[in-house]
Biopython code that builds the backbone (N, CA, C, O; Angstrom):
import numpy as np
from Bio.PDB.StructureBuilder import StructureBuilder

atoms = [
    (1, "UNK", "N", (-12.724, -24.360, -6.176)),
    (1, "UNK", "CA", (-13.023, -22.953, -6.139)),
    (1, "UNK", "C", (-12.268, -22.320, -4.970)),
    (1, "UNK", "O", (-12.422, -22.817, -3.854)),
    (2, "UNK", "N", (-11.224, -20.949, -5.181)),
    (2, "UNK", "CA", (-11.359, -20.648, -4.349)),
    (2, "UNK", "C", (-12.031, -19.877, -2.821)),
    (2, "UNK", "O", (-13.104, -19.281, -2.919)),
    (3, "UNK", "N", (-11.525, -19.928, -1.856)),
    (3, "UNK", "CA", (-12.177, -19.377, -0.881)),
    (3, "UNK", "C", (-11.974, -18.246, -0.401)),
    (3, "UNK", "O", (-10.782, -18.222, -0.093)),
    (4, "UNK", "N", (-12.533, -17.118, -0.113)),
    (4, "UNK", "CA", (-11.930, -16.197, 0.882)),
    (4, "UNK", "C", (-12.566, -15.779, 2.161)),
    (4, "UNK", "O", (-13.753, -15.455, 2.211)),
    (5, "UNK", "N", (-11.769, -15.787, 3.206)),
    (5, "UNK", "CA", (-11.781, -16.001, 4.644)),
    (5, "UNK", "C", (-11.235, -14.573, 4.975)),
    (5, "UNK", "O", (-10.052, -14.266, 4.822)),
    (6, "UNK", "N", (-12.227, -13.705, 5.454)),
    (6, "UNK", "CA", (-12.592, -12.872, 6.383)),
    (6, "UNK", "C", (-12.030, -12.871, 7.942)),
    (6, "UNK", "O", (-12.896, -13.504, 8.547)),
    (7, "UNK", "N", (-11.375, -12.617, 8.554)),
    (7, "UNK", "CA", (-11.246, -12.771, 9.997)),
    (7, "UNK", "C", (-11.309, -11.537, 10.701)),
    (7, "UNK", "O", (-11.436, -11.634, 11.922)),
    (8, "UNK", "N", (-11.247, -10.410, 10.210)),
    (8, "UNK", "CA", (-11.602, -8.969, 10.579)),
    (8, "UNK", "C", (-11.903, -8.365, 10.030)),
    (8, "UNK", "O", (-10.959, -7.866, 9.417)),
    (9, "UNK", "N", (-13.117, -7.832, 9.672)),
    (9, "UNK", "CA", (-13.924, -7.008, 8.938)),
    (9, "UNK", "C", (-13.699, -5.581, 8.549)),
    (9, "UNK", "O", (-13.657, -5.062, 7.434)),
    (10, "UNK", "N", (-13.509, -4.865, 10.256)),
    (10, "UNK", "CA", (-12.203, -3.995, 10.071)),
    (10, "UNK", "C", (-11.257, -3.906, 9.084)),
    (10, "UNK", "O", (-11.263, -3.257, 8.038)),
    (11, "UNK", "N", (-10.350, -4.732, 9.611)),
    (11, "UNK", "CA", (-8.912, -4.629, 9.152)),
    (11, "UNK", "C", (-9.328, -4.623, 7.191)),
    (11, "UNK", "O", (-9.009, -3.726, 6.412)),
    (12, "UNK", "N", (-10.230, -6.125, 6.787)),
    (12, "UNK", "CA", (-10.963, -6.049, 5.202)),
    (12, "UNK", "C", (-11.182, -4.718, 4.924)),
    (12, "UNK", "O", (-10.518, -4.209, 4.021)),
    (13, "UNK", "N", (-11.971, -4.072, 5.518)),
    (13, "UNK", "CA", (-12.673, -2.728, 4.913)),
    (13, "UNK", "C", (-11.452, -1.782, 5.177)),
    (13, "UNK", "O", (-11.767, -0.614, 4.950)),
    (14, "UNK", "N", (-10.381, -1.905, 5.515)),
    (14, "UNK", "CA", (-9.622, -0.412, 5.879)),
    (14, "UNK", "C", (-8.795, -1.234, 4.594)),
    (14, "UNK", "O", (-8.416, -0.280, 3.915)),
    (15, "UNK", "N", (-8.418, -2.209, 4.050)),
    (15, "UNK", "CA", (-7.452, -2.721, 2.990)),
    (15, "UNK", "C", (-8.238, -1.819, 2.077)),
    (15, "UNK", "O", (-7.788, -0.778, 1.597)),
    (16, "UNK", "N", (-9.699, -2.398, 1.831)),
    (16, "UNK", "CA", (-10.421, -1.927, 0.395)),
    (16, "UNK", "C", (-10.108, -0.422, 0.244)),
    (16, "UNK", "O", (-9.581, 0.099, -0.739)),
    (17, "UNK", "N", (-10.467, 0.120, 1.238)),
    (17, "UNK", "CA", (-10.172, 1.515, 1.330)),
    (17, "UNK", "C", (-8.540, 2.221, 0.724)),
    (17, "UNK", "O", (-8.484, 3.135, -0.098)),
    (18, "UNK", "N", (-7.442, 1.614, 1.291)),
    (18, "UNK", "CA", (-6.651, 1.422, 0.442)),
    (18, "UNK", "C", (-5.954, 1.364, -0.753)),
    (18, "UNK", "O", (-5.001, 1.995, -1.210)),
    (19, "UNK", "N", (-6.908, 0.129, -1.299)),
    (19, "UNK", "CA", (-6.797, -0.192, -3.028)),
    (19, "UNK", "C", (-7.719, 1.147, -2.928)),
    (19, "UNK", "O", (-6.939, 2.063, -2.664)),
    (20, "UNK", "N", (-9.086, 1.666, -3.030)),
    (20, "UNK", "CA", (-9.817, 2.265, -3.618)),
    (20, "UNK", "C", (-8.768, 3.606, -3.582)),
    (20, "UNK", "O", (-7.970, 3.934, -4.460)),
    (21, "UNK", "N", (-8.944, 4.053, -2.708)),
    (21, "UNK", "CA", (-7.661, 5.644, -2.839)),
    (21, "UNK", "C", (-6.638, 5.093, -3.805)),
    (21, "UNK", "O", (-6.901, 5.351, -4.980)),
    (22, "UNK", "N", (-5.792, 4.560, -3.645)),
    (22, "UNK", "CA", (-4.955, 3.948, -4.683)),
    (22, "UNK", "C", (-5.424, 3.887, -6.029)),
    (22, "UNK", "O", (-5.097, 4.917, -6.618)),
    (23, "UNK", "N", (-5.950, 3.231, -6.630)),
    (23, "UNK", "CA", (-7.311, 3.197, -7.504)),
    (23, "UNK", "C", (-7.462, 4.947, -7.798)),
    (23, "UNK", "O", (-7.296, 5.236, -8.983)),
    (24, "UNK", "N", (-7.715, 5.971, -6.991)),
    (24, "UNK", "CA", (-7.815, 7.245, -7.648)),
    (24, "UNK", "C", (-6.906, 7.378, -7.848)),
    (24, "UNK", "O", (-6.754, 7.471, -9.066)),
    (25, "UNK", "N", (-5.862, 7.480, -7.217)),
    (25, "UNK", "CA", (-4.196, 8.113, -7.144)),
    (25, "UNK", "C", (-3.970, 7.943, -8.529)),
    (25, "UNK", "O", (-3.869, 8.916, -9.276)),
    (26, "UNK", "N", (-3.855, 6.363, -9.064)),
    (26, "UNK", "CA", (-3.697, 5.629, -10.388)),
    (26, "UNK", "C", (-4.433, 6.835, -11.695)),
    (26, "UNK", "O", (-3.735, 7.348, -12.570)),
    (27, "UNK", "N", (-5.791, 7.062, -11.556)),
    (27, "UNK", "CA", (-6.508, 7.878, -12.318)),
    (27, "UNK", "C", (-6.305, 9.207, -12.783)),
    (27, "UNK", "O", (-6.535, 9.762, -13.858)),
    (28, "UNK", "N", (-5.554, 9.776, -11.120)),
    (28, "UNK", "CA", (-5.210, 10.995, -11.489)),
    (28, "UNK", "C", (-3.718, 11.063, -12.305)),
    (28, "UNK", "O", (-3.435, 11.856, -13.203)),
    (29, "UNK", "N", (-2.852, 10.010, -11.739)),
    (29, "UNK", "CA", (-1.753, 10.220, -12.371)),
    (29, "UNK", "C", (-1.812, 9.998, -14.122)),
    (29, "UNK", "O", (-1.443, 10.752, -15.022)),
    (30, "UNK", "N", (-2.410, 8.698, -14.163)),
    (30, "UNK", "CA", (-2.420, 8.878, -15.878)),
    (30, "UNK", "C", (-2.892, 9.960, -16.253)),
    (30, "UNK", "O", (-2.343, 10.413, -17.257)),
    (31, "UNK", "N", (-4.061, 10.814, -15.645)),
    (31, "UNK", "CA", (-4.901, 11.840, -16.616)),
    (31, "UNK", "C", (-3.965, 12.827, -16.551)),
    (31, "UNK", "O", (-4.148, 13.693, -17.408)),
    (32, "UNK", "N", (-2.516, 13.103, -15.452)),
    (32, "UNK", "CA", (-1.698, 14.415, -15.646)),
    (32, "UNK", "C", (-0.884, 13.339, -16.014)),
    (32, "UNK", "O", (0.046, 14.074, -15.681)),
    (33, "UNK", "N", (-0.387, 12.418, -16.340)),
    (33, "UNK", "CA", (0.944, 12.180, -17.114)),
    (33, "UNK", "C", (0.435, 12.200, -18.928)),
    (33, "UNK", "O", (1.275, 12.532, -19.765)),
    (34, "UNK", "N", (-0.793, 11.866, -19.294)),
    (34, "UNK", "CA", (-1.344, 12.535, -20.315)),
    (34, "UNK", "C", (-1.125, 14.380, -20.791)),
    (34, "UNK", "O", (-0.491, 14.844, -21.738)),
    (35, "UNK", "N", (-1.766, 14.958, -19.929)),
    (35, "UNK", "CA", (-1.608, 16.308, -20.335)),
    (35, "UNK", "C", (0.012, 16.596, -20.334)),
    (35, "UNK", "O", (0.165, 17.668, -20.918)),
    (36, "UNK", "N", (1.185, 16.108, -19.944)),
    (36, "UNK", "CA", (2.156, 16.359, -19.748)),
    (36, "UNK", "C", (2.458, 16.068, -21.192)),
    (36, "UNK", "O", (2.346, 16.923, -22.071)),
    (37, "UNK", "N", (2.806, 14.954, -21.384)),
    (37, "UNK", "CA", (3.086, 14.604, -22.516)),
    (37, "UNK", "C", (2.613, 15.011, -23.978)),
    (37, "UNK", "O", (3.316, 14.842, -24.975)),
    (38, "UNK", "N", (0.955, 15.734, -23.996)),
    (38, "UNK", "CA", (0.120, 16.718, -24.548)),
    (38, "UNK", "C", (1.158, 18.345, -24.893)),
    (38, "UNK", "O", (1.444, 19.049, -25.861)),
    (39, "UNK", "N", (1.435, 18.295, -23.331)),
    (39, "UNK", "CA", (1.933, 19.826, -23.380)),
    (39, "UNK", "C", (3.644, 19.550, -24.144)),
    (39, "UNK", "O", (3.892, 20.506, -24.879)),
    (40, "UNK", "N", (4.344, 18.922, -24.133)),
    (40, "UNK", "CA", (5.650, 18.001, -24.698)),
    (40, "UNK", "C", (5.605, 17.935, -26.132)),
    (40, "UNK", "O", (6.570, 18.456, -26.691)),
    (41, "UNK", "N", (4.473, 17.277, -27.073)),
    (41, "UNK", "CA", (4.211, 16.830, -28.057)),
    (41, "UNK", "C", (4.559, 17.929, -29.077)),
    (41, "UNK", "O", (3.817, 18.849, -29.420)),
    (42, "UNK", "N", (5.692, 17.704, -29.466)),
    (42, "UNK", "CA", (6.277, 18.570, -30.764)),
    (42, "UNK", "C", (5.887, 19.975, -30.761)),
    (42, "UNK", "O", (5.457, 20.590, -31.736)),
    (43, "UNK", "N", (6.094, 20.490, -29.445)),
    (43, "UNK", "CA", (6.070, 21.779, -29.139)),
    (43, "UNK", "C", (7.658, 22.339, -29.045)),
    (43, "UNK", "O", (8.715, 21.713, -29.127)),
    (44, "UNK", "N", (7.469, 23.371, -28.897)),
    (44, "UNK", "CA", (9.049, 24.419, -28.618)),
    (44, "UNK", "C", (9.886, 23.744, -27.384)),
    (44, "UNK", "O", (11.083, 23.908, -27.147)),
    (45, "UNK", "N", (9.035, 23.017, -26.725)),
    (45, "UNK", "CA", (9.586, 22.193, -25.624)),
    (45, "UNK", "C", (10.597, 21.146, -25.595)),
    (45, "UNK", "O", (11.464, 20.639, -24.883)),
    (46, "UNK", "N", (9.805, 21.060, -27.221)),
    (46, "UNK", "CA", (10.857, 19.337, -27.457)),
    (46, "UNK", "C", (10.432, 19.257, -28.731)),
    (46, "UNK", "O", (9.404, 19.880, -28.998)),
    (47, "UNK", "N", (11.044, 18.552, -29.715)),
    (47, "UNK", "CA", (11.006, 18.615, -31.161)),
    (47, "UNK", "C", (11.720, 17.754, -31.422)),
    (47, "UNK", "O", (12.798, 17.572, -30.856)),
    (48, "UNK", "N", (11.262, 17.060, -32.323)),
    (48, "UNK", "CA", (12.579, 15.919, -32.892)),
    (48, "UNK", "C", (11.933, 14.824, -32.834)),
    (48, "UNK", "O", (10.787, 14.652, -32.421)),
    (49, "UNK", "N", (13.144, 13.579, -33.524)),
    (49, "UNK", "CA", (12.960, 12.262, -33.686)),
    (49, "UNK", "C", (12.634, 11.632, -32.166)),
    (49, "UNK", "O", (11.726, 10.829, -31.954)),
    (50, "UNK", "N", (13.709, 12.242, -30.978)),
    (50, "UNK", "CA", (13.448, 11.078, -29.598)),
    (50, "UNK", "C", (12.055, 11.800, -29.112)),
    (50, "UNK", "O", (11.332, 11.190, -28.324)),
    (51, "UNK", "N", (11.759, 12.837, -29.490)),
    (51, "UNK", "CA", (10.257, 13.311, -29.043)),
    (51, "UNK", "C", (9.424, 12.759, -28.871)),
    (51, "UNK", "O", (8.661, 12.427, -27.964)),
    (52, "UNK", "N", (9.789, 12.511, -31.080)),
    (52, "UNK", "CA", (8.123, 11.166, -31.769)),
    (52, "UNK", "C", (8.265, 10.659, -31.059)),
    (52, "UNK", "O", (7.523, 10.840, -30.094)),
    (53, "UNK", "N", (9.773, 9.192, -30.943)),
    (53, "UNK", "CA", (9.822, 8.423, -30.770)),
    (53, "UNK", "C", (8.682, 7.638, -29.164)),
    (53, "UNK", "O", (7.831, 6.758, -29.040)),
    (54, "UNK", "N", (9.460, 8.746, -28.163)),
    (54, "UNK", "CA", (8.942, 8.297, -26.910)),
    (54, "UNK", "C", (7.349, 9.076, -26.665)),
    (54, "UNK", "O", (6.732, 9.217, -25.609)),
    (55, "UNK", "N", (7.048, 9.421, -27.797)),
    (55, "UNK", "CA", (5.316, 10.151, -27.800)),
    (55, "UNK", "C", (4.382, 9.433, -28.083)),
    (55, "UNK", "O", (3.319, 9.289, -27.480)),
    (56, "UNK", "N", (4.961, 8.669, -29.567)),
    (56, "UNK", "CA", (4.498, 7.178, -29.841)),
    (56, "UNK", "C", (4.310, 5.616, -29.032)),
    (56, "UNK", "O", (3.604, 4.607, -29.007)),
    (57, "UNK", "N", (5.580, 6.303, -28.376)),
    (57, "UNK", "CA", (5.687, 5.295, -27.112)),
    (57, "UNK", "C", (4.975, 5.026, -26.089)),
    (57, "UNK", "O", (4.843, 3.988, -25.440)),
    (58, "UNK", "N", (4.398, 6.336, -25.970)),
    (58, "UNK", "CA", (3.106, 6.715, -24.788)),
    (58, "UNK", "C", (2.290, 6.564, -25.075)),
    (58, "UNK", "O", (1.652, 5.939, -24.227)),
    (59, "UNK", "N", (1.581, 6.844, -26.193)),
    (59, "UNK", "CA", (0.218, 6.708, -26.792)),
    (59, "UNK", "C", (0.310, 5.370, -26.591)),
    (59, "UNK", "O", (-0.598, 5.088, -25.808)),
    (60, "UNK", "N", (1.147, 4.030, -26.985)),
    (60, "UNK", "CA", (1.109, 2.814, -27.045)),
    (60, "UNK", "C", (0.895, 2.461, -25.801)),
    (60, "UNK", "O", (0.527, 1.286, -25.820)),
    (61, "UNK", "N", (0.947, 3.004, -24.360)),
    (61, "UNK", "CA", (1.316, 2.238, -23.361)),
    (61, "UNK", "C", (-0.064, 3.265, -22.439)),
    (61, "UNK", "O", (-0.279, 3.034, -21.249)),
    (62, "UNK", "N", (-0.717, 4.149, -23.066)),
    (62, "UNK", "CA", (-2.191, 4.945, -22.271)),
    (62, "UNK", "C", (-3.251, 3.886, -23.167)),
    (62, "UNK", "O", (-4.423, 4.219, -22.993)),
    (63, "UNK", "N", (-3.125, 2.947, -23.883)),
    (63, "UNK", "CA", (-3.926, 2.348, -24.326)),
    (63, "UNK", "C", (-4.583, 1.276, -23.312)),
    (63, "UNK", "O", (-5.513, 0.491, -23.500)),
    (64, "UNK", "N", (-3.794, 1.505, -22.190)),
    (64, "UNK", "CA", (-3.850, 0.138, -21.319)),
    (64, "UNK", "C", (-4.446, 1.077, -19.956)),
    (64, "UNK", "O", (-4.936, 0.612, -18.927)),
    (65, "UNK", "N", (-4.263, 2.353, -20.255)),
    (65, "UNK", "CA", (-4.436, 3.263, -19.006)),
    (65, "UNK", "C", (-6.064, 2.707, -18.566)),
    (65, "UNK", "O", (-6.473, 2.324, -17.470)),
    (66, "UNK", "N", (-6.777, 2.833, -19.875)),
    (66, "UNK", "CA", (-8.444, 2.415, -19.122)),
    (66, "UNK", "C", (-9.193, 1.197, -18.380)),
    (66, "UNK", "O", (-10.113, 1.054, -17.574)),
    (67, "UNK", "N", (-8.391, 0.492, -19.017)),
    (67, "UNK", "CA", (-8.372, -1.245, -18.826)),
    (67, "UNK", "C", (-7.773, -0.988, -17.236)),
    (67, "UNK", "O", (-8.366, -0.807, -16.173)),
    (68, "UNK", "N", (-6.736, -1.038, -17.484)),
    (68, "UNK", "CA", (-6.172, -0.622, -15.838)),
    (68, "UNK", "C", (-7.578, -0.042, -14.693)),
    (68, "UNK", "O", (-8.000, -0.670, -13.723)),
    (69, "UNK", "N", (-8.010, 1.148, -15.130)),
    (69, "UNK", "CA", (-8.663, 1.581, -14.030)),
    (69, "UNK", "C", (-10.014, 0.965, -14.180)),
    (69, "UNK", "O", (-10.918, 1.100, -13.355)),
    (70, "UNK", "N", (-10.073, 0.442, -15.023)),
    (70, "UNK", "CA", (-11.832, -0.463, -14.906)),
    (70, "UNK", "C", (-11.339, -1.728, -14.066)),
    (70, "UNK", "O", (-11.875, -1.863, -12.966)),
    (71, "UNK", "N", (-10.652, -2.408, -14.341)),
    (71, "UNK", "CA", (-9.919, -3.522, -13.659)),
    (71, "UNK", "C", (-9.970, -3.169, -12.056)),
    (71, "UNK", "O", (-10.524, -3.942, -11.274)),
    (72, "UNK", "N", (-9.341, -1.922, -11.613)),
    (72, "UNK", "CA", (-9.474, -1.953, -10.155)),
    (72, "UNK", "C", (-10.626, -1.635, -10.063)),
    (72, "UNK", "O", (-10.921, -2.208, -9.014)),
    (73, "UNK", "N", (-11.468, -1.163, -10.373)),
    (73, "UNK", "CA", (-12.753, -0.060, -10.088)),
    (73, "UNK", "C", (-13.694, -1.569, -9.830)),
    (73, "UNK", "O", (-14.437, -1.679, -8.855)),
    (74, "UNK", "N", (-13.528, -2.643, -10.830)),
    (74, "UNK", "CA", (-13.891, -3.724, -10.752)),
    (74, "UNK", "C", (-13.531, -4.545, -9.517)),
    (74, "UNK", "O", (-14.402, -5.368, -9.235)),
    (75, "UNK", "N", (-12.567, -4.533, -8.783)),
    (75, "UNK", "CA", (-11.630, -5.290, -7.984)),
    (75, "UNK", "C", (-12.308, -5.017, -6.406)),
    (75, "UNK", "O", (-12.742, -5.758, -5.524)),
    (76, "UNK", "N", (-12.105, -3.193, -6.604)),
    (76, "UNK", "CA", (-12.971, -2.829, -5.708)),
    (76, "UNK", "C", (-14.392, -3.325, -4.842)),
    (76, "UNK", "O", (-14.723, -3.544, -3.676)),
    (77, "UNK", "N", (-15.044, -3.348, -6.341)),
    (77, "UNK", "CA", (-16.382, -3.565, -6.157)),
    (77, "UNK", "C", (-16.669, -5.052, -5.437)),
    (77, "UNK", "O", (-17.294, -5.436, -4.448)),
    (78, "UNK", "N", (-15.870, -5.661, -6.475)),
    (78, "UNK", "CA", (-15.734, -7.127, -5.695)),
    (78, "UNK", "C", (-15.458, -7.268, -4.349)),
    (78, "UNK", "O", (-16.009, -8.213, -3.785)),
    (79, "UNK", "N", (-14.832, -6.647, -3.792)),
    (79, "UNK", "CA", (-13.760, -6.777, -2.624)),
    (79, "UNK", "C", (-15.108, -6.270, -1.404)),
    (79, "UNK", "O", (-15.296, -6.694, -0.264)),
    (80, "UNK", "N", (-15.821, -5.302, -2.133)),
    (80, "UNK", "CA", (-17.318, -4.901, -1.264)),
    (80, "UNK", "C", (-18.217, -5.246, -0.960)),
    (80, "UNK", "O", (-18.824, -5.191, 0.110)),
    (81, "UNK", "N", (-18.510, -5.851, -2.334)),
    (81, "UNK", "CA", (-19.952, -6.746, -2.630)),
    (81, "UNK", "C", (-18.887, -7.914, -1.363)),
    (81, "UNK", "O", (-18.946, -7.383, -0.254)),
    (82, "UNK", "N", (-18.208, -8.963, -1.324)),
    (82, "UNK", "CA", (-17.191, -9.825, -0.622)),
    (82, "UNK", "C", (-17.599, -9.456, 0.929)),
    (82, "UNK", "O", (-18.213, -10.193, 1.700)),
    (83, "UNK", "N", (-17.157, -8.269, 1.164)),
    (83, "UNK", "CA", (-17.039, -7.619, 3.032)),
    (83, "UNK", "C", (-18.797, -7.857, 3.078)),
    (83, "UNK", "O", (-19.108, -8.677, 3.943)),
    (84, "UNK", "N", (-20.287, -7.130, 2.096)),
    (84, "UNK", "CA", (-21.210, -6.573, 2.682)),
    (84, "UNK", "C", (-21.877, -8.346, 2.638)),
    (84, "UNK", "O", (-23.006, -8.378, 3.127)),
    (85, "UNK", "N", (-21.496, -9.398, 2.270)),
    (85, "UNK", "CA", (-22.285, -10.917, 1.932)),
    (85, "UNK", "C", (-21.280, -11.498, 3.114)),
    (85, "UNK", "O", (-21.763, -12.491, 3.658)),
    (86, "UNK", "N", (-20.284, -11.189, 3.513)),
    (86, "UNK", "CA", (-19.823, -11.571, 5.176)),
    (86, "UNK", "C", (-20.271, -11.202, 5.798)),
    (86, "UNK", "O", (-20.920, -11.946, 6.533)),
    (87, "UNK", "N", (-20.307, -9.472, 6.070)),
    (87, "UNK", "CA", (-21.199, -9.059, 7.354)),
    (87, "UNK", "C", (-22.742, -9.411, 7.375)),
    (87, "UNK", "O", (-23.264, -9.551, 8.481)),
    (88, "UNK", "N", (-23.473, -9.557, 6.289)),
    (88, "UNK", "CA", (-25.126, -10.404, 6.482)),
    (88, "UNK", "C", (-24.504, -11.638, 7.034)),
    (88, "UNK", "O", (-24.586, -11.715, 8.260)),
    (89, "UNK", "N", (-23.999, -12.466, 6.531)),
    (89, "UNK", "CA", (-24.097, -13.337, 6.590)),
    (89, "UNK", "C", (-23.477, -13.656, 8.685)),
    (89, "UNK", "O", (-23.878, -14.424, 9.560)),
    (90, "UNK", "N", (-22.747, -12.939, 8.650)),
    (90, "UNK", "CA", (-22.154, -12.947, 10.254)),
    (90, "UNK", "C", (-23.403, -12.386, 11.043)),
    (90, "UNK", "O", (-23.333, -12.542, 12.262)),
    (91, "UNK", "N", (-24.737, -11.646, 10.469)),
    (91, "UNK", "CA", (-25.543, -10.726, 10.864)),
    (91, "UNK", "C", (-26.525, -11.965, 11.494)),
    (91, "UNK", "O", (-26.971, -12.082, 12.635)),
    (92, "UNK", "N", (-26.660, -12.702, 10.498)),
    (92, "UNK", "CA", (-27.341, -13.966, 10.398)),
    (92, "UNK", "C", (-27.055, -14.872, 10.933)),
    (92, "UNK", "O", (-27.850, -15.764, 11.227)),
    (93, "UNK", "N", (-26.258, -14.872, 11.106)),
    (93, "UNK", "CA", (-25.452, -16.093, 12.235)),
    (93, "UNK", "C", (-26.249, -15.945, 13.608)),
    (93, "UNK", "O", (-27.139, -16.640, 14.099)),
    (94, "UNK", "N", (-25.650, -14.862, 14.023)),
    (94, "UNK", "CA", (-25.812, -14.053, 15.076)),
    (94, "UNK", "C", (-27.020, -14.123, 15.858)),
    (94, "UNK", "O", (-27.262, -14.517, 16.998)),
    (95, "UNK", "N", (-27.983, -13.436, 14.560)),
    (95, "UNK", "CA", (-29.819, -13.964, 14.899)),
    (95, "UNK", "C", (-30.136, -15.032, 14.812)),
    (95, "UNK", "O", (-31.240, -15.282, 15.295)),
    (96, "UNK", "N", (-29.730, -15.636, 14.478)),
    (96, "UNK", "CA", (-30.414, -17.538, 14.184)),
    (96, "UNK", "C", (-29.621, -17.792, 16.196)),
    (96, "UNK", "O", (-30.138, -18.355, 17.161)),
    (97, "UNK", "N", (-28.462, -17.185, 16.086)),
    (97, "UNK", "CA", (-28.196, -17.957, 17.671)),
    (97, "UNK", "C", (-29.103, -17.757, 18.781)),
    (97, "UNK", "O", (-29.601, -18.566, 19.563)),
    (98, "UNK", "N", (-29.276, -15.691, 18.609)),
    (98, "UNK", "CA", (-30.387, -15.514, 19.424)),
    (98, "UNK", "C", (-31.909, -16.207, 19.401)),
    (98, "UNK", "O", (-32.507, -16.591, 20.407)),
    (99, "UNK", "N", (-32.443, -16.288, 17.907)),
    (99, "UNK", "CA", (-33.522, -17.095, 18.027)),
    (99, "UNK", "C", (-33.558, -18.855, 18.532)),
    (99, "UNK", "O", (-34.598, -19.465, 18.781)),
    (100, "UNK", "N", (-32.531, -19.284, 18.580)),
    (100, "UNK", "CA", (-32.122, -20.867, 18.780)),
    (100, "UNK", "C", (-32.000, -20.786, 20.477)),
    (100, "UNK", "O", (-32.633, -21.540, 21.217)),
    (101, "UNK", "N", (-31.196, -19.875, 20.889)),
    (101, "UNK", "CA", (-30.602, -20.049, 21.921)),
    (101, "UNK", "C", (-30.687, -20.612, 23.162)),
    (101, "UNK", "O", (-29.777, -20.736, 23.981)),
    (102, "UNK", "N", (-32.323, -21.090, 23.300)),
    (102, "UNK", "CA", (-33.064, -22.098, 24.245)),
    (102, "UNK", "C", (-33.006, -23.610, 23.749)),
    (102, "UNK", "O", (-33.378, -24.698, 24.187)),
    (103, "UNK", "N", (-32.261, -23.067, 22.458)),
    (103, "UNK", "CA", (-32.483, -25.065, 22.089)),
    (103, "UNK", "C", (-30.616, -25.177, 22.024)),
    (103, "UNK", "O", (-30.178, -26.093, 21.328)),
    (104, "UNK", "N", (-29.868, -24.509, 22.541)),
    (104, "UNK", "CA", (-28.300, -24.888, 22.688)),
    (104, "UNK", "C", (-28.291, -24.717, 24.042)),
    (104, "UNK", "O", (-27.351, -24.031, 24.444)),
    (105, "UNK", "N", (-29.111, -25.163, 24.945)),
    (105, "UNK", "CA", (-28.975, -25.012, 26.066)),
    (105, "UNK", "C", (-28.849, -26.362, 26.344)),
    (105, "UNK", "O", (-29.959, -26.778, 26.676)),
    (106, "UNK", "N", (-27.771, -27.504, 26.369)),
    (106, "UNK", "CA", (-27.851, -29.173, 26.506)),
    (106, "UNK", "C", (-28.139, -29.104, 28.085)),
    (106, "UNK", "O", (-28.750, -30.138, 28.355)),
    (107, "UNK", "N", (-27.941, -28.231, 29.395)),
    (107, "UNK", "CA", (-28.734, -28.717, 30.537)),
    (107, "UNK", "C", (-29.867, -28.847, 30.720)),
    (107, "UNK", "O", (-30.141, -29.536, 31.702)),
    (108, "UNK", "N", (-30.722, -28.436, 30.130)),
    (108, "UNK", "CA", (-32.011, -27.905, 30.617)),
    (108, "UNK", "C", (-32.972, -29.225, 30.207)),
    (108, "UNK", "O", (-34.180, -29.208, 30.447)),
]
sb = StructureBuilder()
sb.init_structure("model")
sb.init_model(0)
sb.init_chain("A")
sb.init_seg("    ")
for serial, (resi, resn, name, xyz) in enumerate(atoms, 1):
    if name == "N":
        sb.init_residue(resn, " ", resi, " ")
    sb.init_atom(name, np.array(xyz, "f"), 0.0, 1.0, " ", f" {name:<3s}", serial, name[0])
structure = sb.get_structure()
């Protein structure tokens, strides 16, 4: 299985942040490269065979547009749920030392 290793929590959470903006950027662009191609579609704009052609072409390739953004939206989540089961778990560390901390004392 693999592992993933945390070493700055920081630095983790400013990546996620990252993908996640990214992740919108992605959303907005398909939803206006949609209407573009909407406003294109065998209008006075453009007419013809290379019109269809590359209109058909699009429809074939926004089929993947949703999958795409569930995929990160998914990736995300993971990447969160990941940072918030490190920081308990570092939370926990932490308190078990303070509650121990008379019994890691080897002088005494």
């Amino acid at each position: 299985m693999s592992m993933i290793t945390i070493t700055n929590s920081e630095k983790f959470e400013e990546i996620i942040n990252k993908i996640e903006q990214s992740s919108s950027r992605i959303s907005t662009l398909f939803s206006d490269e949609g209407k573009i191609f909407e406003n294109i579609n065998a209008t006075d704009i453009w007419t013809g065979k290379a019109q269809e052609i590359v209109y058909n072409k699009y429809k074939d390739l926004e089929k993947n547009f949703a999958p795409i953004e569930e995929t990160l939206q998914i990736y995300v989540a993971f990447l969160k749920n990941t940072l918030d089961s490190y920081k308990r778990h570092e939370e926990n560390v932490i308190n078990n030392i303070e509650i121990n901390k008379s019994n890691l004392d080897v002088n005494s």
